[in-house]
N, C-alpha and C positions, 0 to 999 in steps of 0.2 A: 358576572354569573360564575357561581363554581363551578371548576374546568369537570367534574365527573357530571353534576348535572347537563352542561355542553357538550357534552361527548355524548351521552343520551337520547339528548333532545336533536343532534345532525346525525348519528347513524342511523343507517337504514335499522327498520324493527325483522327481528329473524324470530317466527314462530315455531315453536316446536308442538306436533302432533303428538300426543302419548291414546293410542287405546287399550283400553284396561278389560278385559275378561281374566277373572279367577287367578291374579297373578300376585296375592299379595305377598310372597315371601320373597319375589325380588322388585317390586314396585318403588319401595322407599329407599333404595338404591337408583335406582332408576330416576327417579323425580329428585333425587338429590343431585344426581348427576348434572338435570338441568341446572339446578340453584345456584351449581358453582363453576360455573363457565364464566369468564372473566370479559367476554362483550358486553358491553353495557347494555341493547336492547335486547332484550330476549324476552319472549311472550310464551304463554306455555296454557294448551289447551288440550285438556284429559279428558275422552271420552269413554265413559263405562260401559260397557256392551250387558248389561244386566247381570254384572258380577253376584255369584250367590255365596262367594268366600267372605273374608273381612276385609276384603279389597277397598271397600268404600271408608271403613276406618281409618286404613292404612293413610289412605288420599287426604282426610279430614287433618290428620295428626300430624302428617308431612308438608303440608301446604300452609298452616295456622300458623299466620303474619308473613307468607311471604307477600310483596308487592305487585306482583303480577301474574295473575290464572284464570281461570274459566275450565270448570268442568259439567260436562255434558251427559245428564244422569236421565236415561230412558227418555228420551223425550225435552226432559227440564232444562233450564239452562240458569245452572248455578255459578256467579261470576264474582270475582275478589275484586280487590283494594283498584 
């Protein structure tokens, strides 16, 4: 097995909470920050508190093709790769 997929697959999975209200001029700073943390499990779950800025763009833009997230939109639960 390749040793980064093994290193994956035996660390414990560490989730990160992101809640989002009206925060889009530092949000994609923010969720980038999760992206490049160098543990191999990391799980990242965004919840939007009924952003009425372009918070939810921001989120759309920043997250297209990462491997692991789930954002939490009024209610809905919209979940990635």
């Amino acid at each position: 097995m390749d040793q980064a997929i093994d290193s994956i697959t035996t660390s414990p999975l560490v989730s990160v909470i992101c809640t989002v209200f009206n925060q889009e001029k530092t949000l994609a700073d923010t969720l980038n920050s999760v992206f490049l943390q160098t543990y191999p499990a990391v799980g990242l779950l965004i919840i939007d508190n009924g952003s009425t800025d372009n918070s939810l763009q921001v989120i759309e833009k920043t997250i297209h093709n990462r491997p692991s997230w789930m954002r939490v939109e009024l209610g809905h639960i919209v979940t990635g790769k």
